[in-house]
C-alpha positions in Angstrom: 6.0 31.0 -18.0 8.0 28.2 -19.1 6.9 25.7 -21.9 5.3 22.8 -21.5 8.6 20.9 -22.6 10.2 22.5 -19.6 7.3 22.0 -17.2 7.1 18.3 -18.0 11.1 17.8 -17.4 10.9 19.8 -14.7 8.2 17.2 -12.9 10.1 14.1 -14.3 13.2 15.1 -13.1 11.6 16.4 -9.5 10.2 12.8 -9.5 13.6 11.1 -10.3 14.9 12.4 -7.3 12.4 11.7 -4.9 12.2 8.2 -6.3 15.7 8.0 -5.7 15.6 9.2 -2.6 13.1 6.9 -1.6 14.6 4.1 -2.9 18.2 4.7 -0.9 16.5 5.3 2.3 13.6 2.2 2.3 13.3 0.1 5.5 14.1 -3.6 4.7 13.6 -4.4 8.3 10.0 -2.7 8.6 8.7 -4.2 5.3 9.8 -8.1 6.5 8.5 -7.2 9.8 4.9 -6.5 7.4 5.6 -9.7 5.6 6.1 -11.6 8.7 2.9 -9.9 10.3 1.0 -10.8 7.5 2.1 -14.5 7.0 1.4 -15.4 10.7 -1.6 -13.7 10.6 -2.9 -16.0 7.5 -1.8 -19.4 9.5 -4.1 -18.4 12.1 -7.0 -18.0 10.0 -7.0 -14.2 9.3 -7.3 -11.9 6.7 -6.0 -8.9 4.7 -7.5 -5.9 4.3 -6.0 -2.1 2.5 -7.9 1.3 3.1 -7.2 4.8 2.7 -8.9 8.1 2.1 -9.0 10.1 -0.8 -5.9 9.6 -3.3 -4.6 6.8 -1.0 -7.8 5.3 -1.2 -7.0 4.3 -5.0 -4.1 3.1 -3.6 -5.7 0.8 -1.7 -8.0 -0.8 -4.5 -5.0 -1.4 -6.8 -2.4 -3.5 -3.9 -5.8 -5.2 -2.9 -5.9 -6.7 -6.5 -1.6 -6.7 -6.6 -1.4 -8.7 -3.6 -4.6 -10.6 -4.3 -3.4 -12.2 -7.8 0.7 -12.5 -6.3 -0.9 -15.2 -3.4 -2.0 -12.7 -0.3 -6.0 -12.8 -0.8 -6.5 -8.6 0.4 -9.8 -6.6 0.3 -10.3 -3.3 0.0 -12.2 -1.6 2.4 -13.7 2.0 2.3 -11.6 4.5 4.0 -14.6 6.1 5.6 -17.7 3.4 4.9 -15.8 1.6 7.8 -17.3 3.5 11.0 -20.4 3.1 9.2 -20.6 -0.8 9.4 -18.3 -1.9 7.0 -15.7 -2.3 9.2 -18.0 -5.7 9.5 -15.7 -7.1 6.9 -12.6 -7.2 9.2 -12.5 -9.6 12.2 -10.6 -10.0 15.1 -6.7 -10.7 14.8 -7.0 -9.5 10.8 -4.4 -6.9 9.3 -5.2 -3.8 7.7 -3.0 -1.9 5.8 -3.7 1.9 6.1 -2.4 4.8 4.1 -2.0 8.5 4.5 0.4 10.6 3.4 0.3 12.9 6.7 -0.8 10.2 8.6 -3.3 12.6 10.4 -6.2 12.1 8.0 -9.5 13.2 10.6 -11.4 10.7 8.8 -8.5 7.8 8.8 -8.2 8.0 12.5 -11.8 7.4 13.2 -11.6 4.2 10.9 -8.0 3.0 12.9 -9.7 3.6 15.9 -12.9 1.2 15.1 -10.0 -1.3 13.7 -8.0 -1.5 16.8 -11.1 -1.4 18.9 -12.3 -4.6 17.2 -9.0 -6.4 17.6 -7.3 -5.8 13.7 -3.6 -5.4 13.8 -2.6 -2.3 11.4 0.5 -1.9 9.2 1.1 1.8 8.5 2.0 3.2 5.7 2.6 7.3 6.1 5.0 9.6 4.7 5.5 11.3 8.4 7.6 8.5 10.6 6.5 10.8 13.7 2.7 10.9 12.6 -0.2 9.9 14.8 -0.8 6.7 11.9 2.7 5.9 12.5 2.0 5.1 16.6 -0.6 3.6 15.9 0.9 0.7 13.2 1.9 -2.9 14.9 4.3 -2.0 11.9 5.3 1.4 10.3 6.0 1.5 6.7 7.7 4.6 5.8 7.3 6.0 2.5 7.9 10.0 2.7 8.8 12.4 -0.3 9.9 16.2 0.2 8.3 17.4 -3.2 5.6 16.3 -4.8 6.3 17.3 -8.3 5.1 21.1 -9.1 5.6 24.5 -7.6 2.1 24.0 -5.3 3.5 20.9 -3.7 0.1 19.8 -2.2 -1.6 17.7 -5.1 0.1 14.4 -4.0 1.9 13.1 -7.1 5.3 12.1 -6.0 3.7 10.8 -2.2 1.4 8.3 -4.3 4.5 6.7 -6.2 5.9 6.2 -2.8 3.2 4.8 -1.6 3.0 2.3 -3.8 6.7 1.4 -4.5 6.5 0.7 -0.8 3.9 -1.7 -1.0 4.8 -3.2 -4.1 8.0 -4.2 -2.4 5.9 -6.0 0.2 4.1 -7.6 -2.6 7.4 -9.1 -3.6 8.6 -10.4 -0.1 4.9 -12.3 0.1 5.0 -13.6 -3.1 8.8 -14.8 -2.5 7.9 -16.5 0.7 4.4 -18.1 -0.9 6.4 -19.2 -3.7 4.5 -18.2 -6.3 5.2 -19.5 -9.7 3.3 -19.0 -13.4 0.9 -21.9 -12.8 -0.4 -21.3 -10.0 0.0 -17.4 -11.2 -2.1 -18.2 -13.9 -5.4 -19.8 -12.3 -5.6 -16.2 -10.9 -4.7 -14.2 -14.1 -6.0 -16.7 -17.0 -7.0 -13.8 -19.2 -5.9 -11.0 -21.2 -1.8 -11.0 -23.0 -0.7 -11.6 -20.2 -2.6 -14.8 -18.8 -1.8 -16.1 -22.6 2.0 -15.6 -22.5 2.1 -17.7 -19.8 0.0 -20.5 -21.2 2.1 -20.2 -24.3 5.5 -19.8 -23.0 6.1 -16.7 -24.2 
């Protein structure tokens, strides 16, 4: 068995690559064609919402608060609590973002379904450009890896970094095209280091 030196490098370099991968094969046009979505979606009134199930689910609670405090007010909503009334919280003409890695989650598709049905718009974010999520997305986001990071290659490791490289990279295109700077920034973060090395100039 190797040592634990060995297994870590092993998984960091594993992650390099796929990281570079990702990185030289990322869809500029897809994520300004999420941007766009999403900006003409606000002028009309509507809203933002992120789900997922299971690993992707934690996902979705952390770009809700990323996009949230960058100037794109987001909510999360509950992967599967949605076919069971929460899907309430999203009206007519919003956008949901929805993540799965295979993009044929059973439980995913029952919550797209209930979206679409109730007039949302849905931004995809999948791993599999040929998936049944993919189809479904007004926009696709594509964020695939080949390896997650250990000999298994099923608890999703690499496929979560993806994930949310991709939408941080949307993060940056809204907060680019809200023009965001540290005083408005910092009504939304006032607390904690960094809320004070803004205040202070640091």
């Amino acid at each position: 068995m190797a040592s634990d030196k060995e297994q870590v490098q092993e998984f960091l370099s594993i992650m390099n690559e796929e990281v570079m991968a990702f990185q030289a094969g990322i869809d500029i046009d897809a994520l300004a064609a999420a941007r766009d979505l999403i900006r003409s979606t606000e002028k009309a009134g509507g809203r933002v919402h992120v789900t997922g199930i299971g690993k992707p689910g934690h996902v979705s609670g952390y770009v809700a608060s990323l996009l949230s405090s960058t100037g794109t007010p987001t909510y999360e909503l509950h992967g599967t609590e949605a076919v069971h009334g929460s899907a309430g919280q999203v009206l007519p003409g919003d956008v949901v973002i929805a993540i799965s890695n295979s993009g044929e989650t059973v439980e995913l598709k029952a919550t797209v379904n209930c979206l679409k049905s109730n007039g949302a718009k849905i931004i995809s974010v999948t791993g599999n450009p040929e998936s049944w999520l993919a189809r479904q997305g007004d926009v696709a986001l594509i964020a695939g890896v080949r390896r997650e990071g250990d000999d298994m290659n099923k608890p999703p490791r690499a496929s979560i970094v993806a994930e949310i490289l991709e939408l941080q990279c949307l993060s940056i295109l809204l907060q680019n095209d809200y023009g965001l700077n540290p005083t408005q920034y910092v009504k939304w973060h006032p607390g904690g280091a960094l809320g004070a090395s803004i205040r202070e100039g640091r």
